[in-house]
N, CA, C and O atoms as a GROMACS GRO file, in nm:
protein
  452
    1UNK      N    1  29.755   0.204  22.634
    1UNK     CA    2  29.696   0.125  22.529
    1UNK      C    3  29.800   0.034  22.465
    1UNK      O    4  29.780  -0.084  22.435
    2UNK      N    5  29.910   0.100  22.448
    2UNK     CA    6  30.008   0.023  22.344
    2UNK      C    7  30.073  -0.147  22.463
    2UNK      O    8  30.115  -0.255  22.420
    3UNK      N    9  30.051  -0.097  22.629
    3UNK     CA   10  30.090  -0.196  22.733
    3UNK      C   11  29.975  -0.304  22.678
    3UNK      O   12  30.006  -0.407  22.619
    4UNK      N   13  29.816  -0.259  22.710
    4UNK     CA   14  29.726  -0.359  22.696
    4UNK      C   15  29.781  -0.436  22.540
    4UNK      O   16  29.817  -0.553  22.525
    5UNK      N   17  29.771  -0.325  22.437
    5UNK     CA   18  29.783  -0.425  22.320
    5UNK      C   19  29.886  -0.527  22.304
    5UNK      O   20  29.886  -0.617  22.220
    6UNK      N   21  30.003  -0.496  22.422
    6UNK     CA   22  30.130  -0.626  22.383
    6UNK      C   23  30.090  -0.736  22.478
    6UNK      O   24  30.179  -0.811  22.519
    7UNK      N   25  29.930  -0.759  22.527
    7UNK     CA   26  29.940  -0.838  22.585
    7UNK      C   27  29.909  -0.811  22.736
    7UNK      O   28  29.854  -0.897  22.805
    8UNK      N   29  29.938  -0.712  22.775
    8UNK     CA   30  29.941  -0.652  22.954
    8UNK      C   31  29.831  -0.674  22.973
    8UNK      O   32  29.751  -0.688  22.881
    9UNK      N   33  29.797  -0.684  23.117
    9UNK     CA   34  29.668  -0.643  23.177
    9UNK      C   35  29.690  -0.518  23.242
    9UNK      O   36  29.786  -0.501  23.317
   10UNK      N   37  29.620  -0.446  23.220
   10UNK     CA   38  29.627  -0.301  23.242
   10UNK      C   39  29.455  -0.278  23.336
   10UNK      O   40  29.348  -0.337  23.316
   11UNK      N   41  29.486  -0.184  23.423
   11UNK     CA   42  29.400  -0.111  23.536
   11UNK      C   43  29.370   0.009  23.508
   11UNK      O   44  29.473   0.074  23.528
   12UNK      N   45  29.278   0.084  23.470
   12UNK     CA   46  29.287   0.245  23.431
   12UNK      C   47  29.204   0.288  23.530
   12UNK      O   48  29.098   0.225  23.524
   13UNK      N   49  29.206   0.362  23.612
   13UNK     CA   50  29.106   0.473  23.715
   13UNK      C   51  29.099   0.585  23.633
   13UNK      O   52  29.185   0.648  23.571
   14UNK      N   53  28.961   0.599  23.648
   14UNK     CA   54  28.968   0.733  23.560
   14UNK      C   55  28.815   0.804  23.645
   14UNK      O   56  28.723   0.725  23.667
   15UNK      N   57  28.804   0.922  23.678
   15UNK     CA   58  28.712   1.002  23.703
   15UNK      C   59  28.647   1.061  23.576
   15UNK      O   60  28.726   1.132  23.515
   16UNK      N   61  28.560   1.054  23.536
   16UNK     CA   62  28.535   1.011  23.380
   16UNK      C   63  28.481   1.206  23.392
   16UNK      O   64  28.371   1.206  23.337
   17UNK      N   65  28.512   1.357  23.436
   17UNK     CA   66  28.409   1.470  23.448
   17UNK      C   67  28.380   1.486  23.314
   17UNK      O   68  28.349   1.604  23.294
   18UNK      N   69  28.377   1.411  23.198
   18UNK     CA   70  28.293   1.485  23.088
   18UNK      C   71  28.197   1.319  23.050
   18UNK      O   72  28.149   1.304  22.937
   19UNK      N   73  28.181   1.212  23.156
   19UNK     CA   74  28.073   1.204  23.130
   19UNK      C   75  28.100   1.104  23.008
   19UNK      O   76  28.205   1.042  23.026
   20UNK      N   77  28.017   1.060  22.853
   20UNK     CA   78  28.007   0.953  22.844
   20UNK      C   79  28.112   1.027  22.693
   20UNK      O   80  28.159   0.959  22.601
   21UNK      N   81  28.121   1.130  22.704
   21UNK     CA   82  28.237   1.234  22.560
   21UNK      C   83  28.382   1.147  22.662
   21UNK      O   84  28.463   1.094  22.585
   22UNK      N   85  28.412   1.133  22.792
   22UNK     CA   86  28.546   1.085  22.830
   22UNK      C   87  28.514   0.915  22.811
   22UNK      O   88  28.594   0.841  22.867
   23UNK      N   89  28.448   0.879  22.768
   23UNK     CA   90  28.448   0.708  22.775
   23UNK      C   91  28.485   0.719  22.636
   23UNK      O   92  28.600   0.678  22.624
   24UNK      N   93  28.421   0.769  22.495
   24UNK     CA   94  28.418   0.756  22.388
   24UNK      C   95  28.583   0.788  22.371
   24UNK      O   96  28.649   0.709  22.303
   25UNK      N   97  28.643   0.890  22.427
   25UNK     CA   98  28.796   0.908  22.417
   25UNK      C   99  28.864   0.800  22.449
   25UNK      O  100  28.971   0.782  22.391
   26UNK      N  101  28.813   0.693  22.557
   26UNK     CA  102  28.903   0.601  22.597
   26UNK      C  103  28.869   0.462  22.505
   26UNK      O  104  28.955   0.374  22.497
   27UNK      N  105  28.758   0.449  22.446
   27UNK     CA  106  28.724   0.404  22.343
   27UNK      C  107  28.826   0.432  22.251
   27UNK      O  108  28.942   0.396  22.270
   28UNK      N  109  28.796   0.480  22.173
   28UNK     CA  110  28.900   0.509  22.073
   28UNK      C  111  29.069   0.526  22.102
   28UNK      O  112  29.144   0.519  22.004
   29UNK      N  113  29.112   0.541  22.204
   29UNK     CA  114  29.225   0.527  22.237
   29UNK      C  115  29.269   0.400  22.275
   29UNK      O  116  29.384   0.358  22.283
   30UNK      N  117  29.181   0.351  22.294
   30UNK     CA  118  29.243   0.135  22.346
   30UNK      C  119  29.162   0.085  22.217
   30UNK      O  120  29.116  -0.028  22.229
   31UNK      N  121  29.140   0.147  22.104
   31UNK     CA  122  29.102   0.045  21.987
   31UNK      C  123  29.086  -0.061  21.951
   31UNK      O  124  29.163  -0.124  21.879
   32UNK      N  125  28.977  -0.102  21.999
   32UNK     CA  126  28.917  -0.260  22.038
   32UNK      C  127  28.984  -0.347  22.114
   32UNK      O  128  28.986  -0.464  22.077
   33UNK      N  129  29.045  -0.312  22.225
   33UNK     CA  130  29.102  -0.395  22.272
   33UNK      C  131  28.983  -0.442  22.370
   33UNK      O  132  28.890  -0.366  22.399
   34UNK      N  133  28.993  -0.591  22.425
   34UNK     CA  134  28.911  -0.624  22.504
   34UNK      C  135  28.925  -0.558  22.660
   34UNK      O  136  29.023  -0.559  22.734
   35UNK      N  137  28.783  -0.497  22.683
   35UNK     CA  138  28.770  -0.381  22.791
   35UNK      C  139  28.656  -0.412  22.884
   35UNK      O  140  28.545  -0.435  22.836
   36UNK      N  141  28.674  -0.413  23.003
   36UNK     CA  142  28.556  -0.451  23.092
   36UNK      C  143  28.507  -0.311  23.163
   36UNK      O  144  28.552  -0.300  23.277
   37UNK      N  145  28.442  -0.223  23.129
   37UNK     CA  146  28.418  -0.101  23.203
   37UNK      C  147  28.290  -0.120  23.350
   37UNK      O  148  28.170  -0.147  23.355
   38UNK      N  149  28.377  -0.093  23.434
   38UNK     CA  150  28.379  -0.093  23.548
   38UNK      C  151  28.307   0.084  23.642
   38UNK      O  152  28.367   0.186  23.677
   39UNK      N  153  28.178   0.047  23.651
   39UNK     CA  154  28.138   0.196  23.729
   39UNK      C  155  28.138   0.146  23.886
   39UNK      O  156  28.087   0.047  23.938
   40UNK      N  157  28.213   0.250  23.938
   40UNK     CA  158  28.236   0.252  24.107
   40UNK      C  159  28.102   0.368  24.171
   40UNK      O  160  28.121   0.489  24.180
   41UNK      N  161  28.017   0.323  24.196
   41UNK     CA  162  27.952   0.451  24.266
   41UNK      C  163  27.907   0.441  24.414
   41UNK      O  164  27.889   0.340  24.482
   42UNK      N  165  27.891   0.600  24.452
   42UNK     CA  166  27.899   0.558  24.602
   42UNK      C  167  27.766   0.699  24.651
   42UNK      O  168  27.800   0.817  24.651
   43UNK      N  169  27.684   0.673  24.672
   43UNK     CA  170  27.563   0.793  24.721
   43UNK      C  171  27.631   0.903  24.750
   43UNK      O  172  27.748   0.891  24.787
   44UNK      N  173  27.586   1.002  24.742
   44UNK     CA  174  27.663   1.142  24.702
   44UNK      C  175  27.671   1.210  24.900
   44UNK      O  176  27.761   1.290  24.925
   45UNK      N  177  27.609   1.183  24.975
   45UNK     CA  178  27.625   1.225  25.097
   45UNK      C  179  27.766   1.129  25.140
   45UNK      O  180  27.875   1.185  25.149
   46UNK      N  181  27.752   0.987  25.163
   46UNK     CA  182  27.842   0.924  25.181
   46UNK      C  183  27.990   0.956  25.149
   46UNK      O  184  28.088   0.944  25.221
   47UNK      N  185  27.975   1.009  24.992
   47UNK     CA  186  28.127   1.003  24.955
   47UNK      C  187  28.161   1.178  24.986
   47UNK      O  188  28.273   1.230  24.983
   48UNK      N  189  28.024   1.252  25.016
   48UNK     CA  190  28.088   1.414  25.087
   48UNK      C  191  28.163   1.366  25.205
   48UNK      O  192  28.284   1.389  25.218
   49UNK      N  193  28.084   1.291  25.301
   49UNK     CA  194  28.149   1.284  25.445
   49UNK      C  195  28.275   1.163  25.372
   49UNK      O  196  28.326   1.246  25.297
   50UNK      N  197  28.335   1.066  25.350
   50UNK     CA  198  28.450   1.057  25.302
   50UNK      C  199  28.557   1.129  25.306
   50UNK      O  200  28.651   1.140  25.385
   51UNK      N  201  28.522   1.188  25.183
   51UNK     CA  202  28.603   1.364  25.181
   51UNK      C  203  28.637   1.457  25.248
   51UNK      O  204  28.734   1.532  25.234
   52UNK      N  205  28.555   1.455  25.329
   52UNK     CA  206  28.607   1.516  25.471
   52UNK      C  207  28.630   1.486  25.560
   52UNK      O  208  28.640   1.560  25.658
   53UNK      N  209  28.661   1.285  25.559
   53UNK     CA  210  28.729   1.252  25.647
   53UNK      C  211  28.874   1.279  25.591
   53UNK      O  212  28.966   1.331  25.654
   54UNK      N  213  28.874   1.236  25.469
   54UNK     CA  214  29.020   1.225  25.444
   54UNK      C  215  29.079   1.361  25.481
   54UNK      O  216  29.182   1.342  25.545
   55UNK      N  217  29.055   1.478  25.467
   55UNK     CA  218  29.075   1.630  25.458
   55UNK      C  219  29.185   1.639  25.354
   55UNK      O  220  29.232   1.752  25.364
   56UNK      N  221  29.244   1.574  25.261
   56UNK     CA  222  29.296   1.631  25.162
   56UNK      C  223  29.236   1.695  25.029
   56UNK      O  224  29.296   1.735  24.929
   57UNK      N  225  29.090   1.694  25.060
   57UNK     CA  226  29.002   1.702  24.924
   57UNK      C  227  28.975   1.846  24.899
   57UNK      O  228  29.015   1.904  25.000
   58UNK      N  229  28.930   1.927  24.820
   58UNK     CA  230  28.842   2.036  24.810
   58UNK      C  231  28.685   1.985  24.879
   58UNK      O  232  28.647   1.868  24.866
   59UNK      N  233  28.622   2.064  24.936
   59UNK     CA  234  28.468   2.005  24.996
   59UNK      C  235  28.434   2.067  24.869
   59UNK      O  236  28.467   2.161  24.798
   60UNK      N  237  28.352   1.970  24.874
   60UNK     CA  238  28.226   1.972  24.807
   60UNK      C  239  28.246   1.875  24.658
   60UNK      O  240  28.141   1.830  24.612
   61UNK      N  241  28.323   1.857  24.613
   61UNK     CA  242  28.374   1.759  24.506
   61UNK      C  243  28.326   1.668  24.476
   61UNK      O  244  28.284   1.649  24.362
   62UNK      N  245  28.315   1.560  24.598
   62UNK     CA  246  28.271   1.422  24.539
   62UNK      C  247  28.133   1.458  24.545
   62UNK      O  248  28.085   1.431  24.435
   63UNK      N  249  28.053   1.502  24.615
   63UNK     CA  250  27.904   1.514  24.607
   63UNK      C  251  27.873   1.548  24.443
   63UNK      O  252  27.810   1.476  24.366
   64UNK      N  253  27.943   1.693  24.411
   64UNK     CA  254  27.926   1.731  24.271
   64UNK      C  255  27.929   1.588  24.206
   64UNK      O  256  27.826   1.520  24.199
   65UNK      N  257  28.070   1.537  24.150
   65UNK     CA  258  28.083   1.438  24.096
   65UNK      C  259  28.027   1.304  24.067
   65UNK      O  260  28.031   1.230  23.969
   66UNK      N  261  27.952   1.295  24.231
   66UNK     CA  262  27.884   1.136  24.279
   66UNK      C  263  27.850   1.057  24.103
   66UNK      O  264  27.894   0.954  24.050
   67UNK      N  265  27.731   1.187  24.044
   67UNK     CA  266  27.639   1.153  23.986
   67UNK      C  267  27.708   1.206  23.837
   67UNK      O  268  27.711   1.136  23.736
   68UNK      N  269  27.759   1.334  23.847
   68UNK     CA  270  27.796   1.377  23.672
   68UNK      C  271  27.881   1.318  23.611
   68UNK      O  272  27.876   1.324  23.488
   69UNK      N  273  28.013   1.222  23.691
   69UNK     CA  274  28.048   1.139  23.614
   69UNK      C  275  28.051   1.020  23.539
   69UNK      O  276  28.136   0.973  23.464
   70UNK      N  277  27.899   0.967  23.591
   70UNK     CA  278  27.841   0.876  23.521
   70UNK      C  279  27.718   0.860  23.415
   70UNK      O  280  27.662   0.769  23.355
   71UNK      N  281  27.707   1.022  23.429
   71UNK     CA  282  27.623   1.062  23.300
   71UNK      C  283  27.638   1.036  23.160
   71UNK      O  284  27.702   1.112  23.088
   72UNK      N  285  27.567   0.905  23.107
   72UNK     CA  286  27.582   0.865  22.963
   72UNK      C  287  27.693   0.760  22.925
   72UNK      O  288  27.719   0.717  22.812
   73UNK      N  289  27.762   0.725  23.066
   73UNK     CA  290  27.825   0.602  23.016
   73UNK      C  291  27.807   0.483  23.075
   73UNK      O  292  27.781   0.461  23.193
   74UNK      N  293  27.828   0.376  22.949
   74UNK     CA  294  27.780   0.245  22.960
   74UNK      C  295  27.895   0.210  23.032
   74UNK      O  296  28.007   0.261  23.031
   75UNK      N  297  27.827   0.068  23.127
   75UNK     CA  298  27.932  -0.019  23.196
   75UNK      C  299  27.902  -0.142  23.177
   75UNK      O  300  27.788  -0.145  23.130
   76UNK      N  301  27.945  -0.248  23.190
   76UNK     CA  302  27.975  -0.425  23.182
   76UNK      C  303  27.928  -0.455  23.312
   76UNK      O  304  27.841  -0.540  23.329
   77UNK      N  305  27.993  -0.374  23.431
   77UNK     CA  306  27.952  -0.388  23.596
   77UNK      C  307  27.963  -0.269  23.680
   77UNK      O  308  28.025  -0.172  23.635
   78UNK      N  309  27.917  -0.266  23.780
   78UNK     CA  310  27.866  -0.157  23.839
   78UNK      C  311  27.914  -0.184  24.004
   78UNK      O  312  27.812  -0.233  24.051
   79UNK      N  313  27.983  -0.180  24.079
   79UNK     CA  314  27.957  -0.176  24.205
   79UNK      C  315  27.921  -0.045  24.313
   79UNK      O  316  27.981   0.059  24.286
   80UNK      N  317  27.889  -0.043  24.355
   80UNK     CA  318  27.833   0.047  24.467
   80UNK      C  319  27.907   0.044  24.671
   80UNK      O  320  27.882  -0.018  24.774
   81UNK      N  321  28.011   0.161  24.624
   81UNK     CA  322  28.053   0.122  24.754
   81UNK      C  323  27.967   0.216  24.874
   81UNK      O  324  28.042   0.240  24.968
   82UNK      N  325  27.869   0.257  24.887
   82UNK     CA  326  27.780   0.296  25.002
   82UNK      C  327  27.795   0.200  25.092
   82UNK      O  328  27.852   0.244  25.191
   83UNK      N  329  27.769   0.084  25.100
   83UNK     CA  330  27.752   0.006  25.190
   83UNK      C  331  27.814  -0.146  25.198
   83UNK      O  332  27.784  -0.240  25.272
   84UNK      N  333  27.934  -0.132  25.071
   84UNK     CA  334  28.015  -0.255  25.023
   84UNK      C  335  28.133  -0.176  25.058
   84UNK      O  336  28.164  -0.063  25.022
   85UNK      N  337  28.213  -0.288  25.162
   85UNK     CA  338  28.336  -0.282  25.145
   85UNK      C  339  28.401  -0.276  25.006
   85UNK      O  340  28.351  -0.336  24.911
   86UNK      N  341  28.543  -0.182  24.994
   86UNK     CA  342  28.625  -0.206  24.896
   86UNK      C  343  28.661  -0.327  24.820
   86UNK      O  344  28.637  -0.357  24.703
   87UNK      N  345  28.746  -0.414  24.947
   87UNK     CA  346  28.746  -0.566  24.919
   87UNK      C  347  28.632  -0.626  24.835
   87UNK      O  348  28.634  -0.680  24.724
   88UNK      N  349  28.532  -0.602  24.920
   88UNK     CA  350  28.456  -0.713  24.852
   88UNK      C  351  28.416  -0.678  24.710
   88UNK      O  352  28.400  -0.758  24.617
   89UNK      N  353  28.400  -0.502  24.708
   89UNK     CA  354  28.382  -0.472  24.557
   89UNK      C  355  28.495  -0.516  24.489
   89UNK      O  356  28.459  -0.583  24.393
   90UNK      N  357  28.649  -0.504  24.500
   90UNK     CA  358  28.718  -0.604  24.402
   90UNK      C  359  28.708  -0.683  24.365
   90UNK      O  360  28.714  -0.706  24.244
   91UNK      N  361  28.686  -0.774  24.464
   91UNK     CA  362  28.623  -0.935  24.455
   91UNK      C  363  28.563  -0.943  24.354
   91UNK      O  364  28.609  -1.015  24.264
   92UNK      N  365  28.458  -0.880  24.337
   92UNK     CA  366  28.379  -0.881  24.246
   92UNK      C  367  28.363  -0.847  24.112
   92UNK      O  368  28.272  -0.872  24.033
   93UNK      N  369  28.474  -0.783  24.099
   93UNK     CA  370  28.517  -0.712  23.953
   93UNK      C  371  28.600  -0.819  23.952
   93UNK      O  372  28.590  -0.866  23.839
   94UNK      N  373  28.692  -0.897  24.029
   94UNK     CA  374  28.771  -1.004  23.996
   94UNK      C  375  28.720  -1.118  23.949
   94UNK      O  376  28.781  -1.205  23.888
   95UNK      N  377  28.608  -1.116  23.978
   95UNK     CA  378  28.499  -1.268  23.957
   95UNK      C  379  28.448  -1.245  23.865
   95UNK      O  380  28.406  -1.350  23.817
   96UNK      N  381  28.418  -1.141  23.793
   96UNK     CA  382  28.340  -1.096  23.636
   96UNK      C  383  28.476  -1.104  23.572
   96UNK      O  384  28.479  -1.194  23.488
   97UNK      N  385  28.594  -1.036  23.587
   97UNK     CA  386  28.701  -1.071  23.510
   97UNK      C  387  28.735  -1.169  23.440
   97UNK      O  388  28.757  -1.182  23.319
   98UNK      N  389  28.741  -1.293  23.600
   98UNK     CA  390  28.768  -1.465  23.542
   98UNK      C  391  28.651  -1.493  23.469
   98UNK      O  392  28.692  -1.560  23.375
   99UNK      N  393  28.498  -1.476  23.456
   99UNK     CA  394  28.376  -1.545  23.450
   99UNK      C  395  28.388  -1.480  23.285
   99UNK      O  396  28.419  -1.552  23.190
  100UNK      N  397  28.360  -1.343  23.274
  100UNK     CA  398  28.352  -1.330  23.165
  100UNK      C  399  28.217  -1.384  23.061
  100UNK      O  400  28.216  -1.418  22.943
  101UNK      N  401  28.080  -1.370  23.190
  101UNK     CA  402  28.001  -1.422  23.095
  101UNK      C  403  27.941  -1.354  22.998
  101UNK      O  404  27.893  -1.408  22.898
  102UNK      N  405  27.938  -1.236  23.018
  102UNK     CA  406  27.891  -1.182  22.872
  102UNK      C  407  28.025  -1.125  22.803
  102UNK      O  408  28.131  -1.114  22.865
  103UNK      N  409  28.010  -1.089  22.671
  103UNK     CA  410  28.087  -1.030  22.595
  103UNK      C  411  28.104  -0.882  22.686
  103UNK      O  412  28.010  -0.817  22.733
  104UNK      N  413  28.278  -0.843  22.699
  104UNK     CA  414  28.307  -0.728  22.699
  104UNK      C  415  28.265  -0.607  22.664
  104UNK      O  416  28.280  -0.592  22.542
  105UNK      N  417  28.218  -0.516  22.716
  105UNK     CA  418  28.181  -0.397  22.628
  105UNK      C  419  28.052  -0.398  22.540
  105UNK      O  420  28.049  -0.353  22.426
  106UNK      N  421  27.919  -0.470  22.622
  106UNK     CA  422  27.835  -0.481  22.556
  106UNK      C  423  27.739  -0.400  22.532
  106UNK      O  424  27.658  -0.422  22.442
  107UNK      N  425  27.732  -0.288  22.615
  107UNK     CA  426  27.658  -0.155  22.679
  107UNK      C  427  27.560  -0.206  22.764
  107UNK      O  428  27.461  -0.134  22.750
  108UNK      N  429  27.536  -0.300  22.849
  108UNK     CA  430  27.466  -0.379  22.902
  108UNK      C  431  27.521  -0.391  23.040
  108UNK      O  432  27.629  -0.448  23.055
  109UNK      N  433  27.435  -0.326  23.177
  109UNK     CA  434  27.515  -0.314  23.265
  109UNK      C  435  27.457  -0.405  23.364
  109UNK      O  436  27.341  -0.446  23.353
  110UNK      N  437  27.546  -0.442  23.473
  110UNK     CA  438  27.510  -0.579  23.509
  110UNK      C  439  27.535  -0.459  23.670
  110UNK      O  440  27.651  -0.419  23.679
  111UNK      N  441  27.453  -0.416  23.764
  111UNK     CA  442  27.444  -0.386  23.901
  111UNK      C  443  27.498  -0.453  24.002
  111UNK      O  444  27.492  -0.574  23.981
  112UNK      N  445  27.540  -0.430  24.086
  112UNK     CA  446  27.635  -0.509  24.179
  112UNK      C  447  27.623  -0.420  24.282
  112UNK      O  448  27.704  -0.327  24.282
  113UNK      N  449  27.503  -0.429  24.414
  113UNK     CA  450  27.525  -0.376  24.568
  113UNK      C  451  27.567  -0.445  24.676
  113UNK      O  452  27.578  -0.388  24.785
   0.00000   0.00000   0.00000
């Protein structure tokens, strides 16, 4: 927070497991700073087999997760990597970045497949 506030552009990944109680923490910890919240989701079969391509995971994880970590929190944009390349989902968080057409942090989520 204290990087964003001098100015930085700052990247946060965060696996949000409590849901929209871990957004309100990150809320209040970047204290109004201008914030574009960004949901990555990916169909819960898809990101099991993932996981077990990679084999460094615990099984069964991302399936749990797919869905509970987006329980109750608002996003600005949304991409969906089921069937979107990575790339192009950056792209696209890069192009809402520069565009900036709505206000930051509006609780108003804009879908992106």
């Amino acid at each position: 927070a204290a990087m964003a506030g001098a100015g930085g552009r700052v990247i946060v990944d965060e696996v949000f497991l409590g849901g929209a109680e871990s957004q309100r923490r990150w809320t209040t910890a970047l204290g109004g700073l201008d914030v574009l919240w960004v949901g990555v989701r990916c169909d819960p079969a898809v990101a099991e087999a993932r996981e077990a391509a990679r084999g460094d995971r615990v099984g069964g994880m991302a399936r749990t997760q797919a869905e509970l970590v987006h329980r109750g929190v608002v996003y600005d944009l949304e991409v969906d990597t089921t069937r979107t390349e990575a790339l192009e989902c950056a792209r696209r968080i890069a192009a809402r970045v520069r565009q900036r057409t709505m206000p930051p942090s509006t609780g108003r989520t804009t879908p992106v497949t």
